[in-house]
Structure formats: structure tokens, C-alpha cells
C-alpha positions in Angstrom: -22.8 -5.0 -3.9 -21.6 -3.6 -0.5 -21.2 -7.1 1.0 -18.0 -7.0 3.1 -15.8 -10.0 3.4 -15.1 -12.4 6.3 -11.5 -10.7 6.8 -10.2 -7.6 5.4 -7.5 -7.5 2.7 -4.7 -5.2 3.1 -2.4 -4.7 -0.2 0.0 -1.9 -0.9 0.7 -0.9 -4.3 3.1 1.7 -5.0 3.9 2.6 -1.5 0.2 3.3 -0.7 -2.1 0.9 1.7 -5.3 -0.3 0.5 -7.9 -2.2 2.4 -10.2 -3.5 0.9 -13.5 -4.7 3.0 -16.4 -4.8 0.2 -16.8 -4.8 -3.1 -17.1 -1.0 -3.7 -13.3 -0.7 -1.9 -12.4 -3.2 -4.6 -13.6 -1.4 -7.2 -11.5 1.7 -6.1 -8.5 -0.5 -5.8 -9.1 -1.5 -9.1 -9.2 1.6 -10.6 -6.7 3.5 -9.0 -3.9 0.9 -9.1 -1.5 2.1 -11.6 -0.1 -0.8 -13.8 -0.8 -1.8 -17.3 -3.5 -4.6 -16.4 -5.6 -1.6 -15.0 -6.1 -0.7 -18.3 -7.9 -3.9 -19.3 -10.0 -3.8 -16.1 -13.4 -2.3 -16.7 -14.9 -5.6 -17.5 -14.2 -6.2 -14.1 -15.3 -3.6 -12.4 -18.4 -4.4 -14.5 -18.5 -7.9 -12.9 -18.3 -6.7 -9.6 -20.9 -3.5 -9.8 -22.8 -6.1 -11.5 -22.8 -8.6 -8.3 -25.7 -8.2 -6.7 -26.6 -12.0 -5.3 -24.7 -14.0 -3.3 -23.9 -16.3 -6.2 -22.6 -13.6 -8.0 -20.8 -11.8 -5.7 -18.7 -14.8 -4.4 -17.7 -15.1 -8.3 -16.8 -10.7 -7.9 -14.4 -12.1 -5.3 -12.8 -14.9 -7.0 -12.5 -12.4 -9.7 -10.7 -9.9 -7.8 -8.4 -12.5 -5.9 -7.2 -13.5 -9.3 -6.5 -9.5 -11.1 -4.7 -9.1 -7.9 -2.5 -12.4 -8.2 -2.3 -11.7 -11.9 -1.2 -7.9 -11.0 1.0 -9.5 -8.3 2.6 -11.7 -11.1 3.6 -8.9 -13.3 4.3 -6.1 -10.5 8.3 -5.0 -10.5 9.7 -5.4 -6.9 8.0 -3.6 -4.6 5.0 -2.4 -6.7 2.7 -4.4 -5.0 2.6 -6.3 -1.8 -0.2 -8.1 0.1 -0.2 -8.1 4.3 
């Protein structure tokens, strides 16, 4: 589960940097960002504890990419940025 990716991802969400370099950072991305999808986001963090081949964890990463597009989607101005 504590593959780390090619690149590192850098995202701020309410004025805070995260980066996120592995799975586990994901997973405490996920849980501390505060905005009503994070409410709906244990199955992920289920997925991605969960992630344990290769297979599997390339799928914990496409999972992730897409809460944080669908988080970027609904964030107010500001909320949430990617760099």
C-alpha cells in the first residue's frame, strides 16, 4: 500500500499544502479535507487500504485522481487548488 507514485502531487485545500507521494498520504488527504464529498469517502479509503497489488493499486490511483477532480468540481474559489 505504500507504493509512491512517479511524481508527487501537490494540492492545497483550504489554504493548507498537501503532498501526496503514496497511497497512505492519500488516505490522510482524504480524510482531512474538509468538504461535503469527504463525508462519502470511506469506501475509498477502503479501496485504497485495500490496494495491495499492482493491479489494484493503479485502480487506488485512478480512484483518487477522480475524488480529487470531483472535489475540484464542487470546491468554492479557492478551496482547492492543484500545483
Amino acid at each position: 500500500m505504500h507504493s509512491p507514485m512517479h511524481t508527487s502531487l501537490s494540492i492545497w485545500i483550504d489554504g493548507q499544502r498537501h503532498v501526496v507521494r503514496s497511497l497512505a498520504d492519500a488516505i490522510d488527504v482524504v480524510r482531512s479535507a474538509r468538504h461535503p464529498l469527504t463525508h462519502y469517502s470511506e469506501l475509498l479509503v477502503d479501496q485504497i487500504e485495500a490496494a495491495t497489488s499492482p493491479d489494484l493499486q493503479e485502480r487506488a490511483w485512478r480512484a483518487i485522481v477522480t475524488w480529487l477532480d470531483a472535489l475540484r468540481a464542487t470546491a468554492h474559489s479557492g478551496v482547492l487548488e492543484a500545483a
